[in-house]
N, C-alpha and C positions, 0 to 999 in steps of 0.2 A: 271641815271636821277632821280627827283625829281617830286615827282606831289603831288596835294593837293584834297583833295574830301571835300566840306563842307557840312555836311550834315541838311537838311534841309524839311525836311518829317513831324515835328510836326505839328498841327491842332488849340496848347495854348488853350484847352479846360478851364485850370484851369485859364486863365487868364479874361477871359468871355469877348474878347474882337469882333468884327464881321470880322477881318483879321486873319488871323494865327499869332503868337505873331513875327515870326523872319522878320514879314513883316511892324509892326508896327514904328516908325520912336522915335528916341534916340537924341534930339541936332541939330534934325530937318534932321536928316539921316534915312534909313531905318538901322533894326538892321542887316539883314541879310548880306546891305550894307558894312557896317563896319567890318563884316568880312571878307566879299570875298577878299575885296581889301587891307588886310592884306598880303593875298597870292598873288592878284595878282598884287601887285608890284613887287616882288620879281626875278631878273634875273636867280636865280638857277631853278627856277621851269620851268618844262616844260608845266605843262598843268594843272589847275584849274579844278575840276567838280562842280559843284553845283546840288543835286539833292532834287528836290521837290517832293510832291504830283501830279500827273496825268493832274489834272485838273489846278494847278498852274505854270505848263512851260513858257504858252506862256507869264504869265503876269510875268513871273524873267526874262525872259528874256527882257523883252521892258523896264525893271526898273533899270537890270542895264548895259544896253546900254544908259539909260536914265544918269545914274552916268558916263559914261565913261568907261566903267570898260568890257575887253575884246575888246580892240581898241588899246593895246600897242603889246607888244611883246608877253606875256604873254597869248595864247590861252586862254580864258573862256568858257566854254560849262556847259548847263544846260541839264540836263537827269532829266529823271522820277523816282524816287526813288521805294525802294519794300514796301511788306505789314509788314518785322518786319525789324528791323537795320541789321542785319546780311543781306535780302537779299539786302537791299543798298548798303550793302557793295561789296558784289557779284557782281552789274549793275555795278558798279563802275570800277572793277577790269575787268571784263569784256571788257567796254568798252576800258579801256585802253591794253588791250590786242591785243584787232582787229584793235589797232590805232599807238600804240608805240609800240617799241622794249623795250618789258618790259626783264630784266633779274636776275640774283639772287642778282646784287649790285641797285637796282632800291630802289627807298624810298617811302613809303606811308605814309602822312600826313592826318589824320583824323581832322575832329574838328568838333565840333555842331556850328550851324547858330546863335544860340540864345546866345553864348558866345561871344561878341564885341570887349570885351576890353583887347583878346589875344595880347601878346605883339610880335615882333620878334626878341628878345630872346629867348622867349618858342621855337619860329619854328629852331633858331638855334639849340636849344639843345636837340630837336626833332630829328631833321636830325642827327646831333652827335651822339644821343645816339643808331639810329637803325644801323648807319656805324660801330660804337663799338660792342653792345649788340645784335641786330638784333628786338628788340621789347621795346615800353617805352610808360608809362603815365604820363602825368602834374597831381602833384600831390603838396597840399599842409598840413601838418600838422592837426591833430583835437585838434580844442580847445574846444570843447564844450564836455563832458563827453557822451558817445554813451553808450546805453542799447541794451541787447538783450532779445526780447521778446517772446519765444514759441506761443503762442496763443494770442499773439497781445492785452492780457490787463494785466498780468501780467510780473513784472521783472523778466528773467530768470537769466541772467547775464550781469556785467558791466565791459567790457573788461580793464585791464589796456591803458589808452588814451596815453604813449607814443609810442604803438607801431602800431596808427592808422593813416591813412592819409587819403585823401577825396578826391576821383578822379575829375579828371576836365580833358578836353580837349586840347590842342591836344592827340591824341595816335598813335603812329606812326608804321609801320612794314615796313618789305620785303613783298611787297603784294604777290607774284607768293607762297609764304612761309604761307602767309594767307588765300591765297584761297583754297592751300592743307590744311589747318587745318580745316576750315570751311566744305570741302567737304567728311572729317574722322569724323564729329558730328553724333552723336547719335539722334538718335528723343529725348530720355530724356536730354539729354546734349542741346540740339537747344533750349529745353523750357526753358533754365535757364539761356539763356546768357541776358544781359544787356549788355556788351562792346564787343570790339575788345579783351582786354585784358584779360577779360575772358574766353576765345578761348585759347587761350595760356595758362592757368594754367589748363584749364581743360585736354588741351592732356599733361600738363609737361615740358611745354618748357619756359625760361625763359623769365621775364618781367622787366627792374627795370625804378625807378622814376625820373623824371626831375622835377626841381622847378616849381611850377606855383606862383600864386599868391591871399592874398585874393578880389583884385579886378577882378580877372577874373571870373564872376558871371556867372551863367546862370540864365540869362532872364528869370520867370516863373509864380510870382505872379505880381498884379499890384506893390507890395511895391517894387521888384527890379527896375521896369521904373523907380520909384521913386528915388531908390539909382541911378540907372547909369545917370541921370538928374541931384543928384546931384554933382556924382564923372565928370562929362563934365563941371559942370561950375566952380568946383576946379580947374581942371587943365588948364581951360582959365582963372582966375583970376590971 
């Protein structure tokens, strides 16, 4: 089976907006919107989670029953999210544990709330890629020349750019395979993850990439509202 967890825990401090940014509204939709209902269209999925901050449930949940969205076939359920991505990830797996018969051919579908304009293709090749490989991230190409900085004001070094890519969302695994990974971290290893996928190289097990895209943004300063405003009214033109 197939399940999808969006996660959706940030605060958009940097966006200085008085909503958390994945709740603010793209085309006259909310963002978080237009994610969820990426997944929950979809007949292979069994079950959607969306998990927020504590205090933000009851209002995801009234917003998108407001859209329609967990009214079809496709179970939607909003959970509480943790205090870092790893333990969201954990609630997640969790709950799908004490709910479905999770097993070693199960798929987990990750993605950040503030990423909209995921396409499904990415989720096909998602799915594909953890039934092949067992783990994969959307990833797109670096065009921009990346530095590496020891002490954050000098250039330490400038990696050659053909062998860079820029992670993006979805990341997909065998969850029952991630939560054994998650629960063999180190306390130093736990303070250094940033992804799912970095779980995975940390204990040695392989990871490889799916195409993403570079409209698949993550939402974060006001100038991306800006672009996804106006990458919505390109593609209704």
């Amino acid at each position: 089976m197939n399940f999808a967890a969006v996660l959706a825990g940030g605060i958009g401090s940097r966006m200085g907006a008085e909503l958390p940014k994945q709740y603010l509204e793209v085309g006259g939709k909310p963002i978080l919107v237009r994610s969820v209902e990426q997944f929950a269209c979809r007949a292979d999925m069994a079950c959607v989670l969306v998990l927020t901050p504590e205090d933000w449930v009851s209002y995801t949940k009234d917003l998108l029953a407001k859209y329609g969205i967990g009214s079809g076939d496709v179970p939607v359920e909003v959970l509480t999210g943790g205090a870092t991505r790893n333990d969201t990830l954990r609630n997640a797996i969790t709950y799908l544990e004490e709910h479905y018969a999770l097993d070693e051919n199960s798929v987990f579908v990750t993605h950040d709330a503030v990423r909209p304009f995921l396409t499904q293709q990415m989720i096909d090749d998602n799915i594909a890629a953890v039934e092949q490989y067992g783990a994969c991230g959307t990833c797109i190409p670096a065009t921009d020349t990346i530095v590496v900085s020891e002490d954050g004001t000098a250039i330490s070094e400038i990696p050659d750019r053909s062998r860079l890519h820029q992670m993006q969302t979805p990341q997909s695994f065998r969850p029952l395979k991630l939560k054994a990974l998650m629960d063999s971290l180190t306390p130093d290893e736990e303070a250094v993850l940033t992804d799912g996928c970095k779980i995975y190289l940390l204990k040695g097990e392989p990871v490889v990439m799916v195409p993403g895209a570079v409209t698949n943004i993550k939402i974060t300063y006001p100038s991306d509202l800006a672009f996804a405003e106006s990458f919505l009214k390109g593609e209704d033109a």
